[in-house]
KOLPALO-345501 format. One record per atom (N, C-alpha, C, O, CB): residue in three letters; x negated, y negated, z negated. Coordinates in steps of 0.1 Angstrom, whole numbers, plus 2048, in hexadecimal, padded with zeros to 3 digits. Glycine has a CB too. Layout:
residues N
ALAXYZ...
//
This chain:
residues 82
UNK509165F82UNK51016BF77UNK51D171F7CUNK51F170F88UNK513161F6CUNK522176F77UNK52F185F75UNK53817AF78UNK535171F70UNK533190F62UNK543176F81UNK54C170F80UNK557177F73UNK55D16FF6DUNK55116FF8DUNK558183F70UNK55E189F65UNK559186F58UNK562187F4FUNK55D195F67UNK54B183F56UNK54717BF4BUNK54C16DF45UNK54F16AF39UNK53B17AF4EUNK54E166F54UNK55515AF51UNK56815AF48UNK56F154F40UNK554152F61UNK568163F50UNK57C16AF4CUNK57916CF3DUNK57E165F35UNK58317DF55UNK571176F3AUNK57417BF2DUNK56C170F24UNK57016DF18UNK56E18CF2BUNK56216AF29UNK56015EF1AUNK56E156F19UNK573153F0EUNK55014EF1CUNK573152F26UNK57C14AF20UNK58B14EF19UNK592147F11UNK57E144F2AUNK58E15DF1EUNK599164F14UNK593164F04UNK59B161EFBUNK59C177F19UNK587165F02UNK582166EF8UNK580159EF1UNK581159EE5UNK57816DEFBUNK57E14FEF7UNK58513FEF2UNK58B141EEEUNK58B142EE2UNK589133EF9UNK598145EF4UNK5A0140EF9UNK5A5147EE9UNK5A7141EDEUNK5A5142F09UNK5A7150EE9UNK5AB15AEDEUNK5A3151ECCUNK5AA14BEC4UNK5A116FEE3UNK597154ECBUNK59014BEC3UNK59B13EEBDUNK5A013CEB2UNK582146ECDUNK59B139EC7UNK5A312BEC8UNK5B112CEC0UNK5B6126EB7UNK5A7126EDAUNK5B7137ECAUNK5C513DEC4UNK5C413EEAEUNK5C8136EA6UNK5C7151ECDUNK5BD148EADUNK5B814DEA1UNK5B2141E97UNK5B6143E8CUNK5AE158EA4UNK5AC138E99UNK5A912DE96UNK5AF126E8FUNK5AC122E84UNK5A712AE9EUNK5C0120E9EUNK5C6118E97UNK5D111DE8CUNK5D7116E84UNK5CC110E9FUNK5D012FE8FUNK5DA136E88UNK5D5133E72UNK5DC130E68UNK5D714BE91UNK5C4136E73UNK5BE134E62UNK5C4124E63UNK5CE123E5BUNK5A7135E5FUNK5C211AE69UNK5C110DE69UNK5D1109E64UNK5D2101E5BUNK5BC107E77UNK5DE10EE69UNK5E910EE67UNK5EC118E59UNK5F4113E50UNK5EE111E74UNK5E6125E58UNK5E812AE4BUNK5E2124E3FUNK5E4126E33UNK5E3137E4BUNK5DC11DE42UNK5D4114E35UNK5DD10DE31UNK5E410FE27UNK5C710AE38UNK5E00FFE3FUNK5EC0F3E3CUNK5FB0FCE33UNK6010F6E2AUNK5F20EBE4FUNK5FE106E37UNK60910BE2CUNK605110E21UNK60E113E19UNK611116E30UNK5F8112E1DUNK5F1119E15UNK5F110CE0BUNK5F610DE00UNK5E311FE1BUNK5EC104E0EUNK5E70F5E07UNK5F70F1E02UNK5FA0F0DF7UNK5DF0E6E14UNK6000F0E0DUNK60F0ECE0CUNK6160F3DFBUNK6190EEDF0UNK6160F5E1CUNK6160FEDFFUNK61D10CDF6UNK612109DE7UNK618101DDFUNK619121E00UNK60810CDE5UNK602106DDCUNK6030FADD3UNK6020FADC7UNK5FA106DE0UNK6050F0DDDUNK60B0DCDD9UNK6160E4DD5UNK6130E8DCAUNK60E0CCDE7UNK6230EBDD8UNK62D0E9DD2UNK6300EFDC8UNK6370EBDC0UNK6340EADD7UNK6260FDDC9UNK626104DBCUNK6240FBDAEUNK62C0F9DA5UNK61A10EDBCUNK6190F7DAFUNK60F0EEDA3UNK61D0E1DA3UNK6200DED97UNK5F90E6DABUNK6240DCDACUNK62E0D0DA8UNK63A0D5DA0UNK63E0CFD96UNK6340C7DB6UNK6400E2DA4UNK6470EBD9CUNK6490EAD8AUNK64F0E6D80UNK6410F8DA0UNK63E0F1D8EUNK6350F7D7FUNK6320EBD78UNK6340EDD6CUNK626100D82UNK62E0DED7CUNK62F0D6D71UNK63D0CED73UNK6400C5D6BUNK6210CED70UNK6420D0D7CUNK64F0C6D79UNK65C0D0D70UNK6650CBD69UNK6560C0D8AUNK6590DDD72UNK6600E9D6BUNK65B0E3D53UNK6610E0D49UNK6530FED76UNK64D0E4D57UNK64B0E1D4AUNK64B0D2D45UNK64B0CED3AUNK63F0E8D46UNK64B0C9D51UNK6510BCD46UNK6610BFD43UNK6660BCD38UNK6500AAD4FUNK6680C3D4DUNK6780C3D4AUNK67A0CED40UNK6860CFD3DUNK6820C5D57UNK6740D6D3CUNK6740DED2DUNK66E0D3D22UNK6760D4D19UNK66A0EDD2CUNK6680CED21UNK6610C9D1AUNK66B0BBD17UNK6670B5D0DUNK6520C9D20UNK6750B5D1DUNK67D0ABD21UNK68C0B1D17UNK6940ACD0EUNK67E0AAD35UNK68B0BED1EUNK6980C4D18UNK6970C8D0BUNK6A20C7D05UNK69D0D1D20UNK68B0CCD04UNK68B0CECF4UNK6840C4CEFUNK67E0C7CE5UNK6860DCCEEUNK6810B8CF3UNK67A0B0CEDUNK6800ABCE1UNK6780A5CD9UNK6780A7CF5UNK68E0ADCDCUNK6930A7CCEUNK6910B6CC6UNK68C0B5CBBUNK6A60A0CCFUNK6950C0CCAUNK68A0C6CC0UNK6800CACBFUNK67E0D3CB7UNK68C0CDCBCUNK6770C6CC5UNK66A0C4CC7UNK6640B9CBEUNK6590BCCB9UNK6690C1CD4UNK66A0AECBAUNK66A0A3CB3UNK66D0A7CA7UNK6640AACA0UNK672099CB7UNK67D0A9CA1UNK6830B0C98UNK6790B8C90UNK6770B4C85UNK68B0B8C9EUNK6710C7C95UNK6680D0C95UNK65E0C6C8FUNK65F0C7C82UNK6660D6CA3UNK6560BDC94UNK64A0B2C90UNK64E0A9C82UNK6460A7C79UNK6490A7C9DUNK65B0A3C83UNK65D09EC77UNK6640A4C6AUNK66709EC60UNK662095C7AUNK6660B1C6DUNK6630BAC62UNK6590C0C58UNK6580C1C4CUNK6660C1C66UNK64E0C7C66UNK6440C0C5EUNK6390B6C5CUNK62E0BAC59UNK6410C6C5DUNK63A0AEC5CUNK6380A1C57UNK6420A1C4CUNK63B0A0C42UNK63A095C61UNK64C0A2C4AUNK6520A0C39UNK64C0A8C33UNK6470A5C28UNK6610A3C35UNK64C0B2C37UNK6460C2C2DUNK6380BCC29UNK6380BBC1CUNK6420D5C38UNK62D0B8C2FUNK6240B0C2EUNK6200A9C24UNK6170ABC1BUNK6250A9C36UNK62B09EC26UNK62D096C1BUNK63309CC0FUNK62F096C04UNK63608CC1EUNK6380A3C0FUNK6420A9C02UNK6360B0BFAUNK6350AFBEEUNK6520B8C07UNK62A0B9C03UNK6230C2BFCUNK61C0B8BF7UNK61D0B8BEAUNK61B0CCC02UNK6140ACBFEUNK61009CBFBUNK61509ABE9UNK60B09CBE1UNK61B090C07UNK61D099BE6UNK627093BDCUNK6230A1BD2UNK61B0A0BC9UNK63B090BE3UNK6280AABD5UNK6240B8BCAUNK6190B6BC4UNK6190B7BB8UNK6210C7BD1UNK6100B4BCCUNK6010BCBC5UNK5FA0ACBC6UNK5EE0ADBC8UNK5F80CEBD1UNK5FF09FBC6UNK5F7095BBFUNK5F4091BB6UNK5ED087BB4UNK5F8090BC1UNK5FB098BAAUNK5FB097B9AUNK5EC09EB99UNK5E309BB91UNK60A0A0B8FUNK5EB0AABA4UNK5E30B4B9FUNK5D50AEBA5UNK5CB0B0B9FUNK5E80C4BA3UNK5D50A8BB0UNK5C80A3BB6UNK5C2098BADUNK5B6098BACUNK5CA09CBC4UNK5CD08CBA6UNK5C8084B99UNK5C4089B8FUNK5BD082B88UNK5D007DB94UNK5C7097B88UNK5C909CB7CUNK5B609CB75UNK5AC0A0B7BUNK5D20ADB7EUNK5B6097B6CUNK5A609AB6AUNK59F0A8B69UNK5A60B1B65UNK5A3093B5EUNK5930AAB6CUNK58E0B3B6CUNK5870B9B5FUNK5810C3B60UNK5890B2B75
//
């Protein structure tokens, strides 16, 4: 065989190899950057969700009175005979 055959498979490893660990390392930041995005984004929306939680509540037990209040209106009218 070509002693020059032997040179170029192995630049050609050798390169392969290079390129290789290059996807293998773009992934690990890939996977990285992704985890932190997604930890962001929900730690972004519990701490909104933290920060208006009293009117958020407020908002809920409003209506729930309204609820009740309409409750109270129109129960004369759900007894009333037909």
């Amino acid at each position: 065989m070509d002693p020059d055959f032997f040179k170029r498979l192995r630049e050609t490893t050798e390169d392969n190899n290079r390129l290789l660990h290059e996807l293998v390392r773009a992934k690990r930041w890939s996977t990285f950057l992704v985890t932190a995005k997604w930890l962001i984004v929900i730690g972004a929306t519990l701490g909104i969700y933290y920060y208006f939680q009293p009117a958020i509540n407020q908002t809920i037990d409003l209506y729930k009175q309204i609820l009740v209040g309409a409750d109270n209106i129109f129960a004369p009218l759900k007894n009333a005979p037909k």
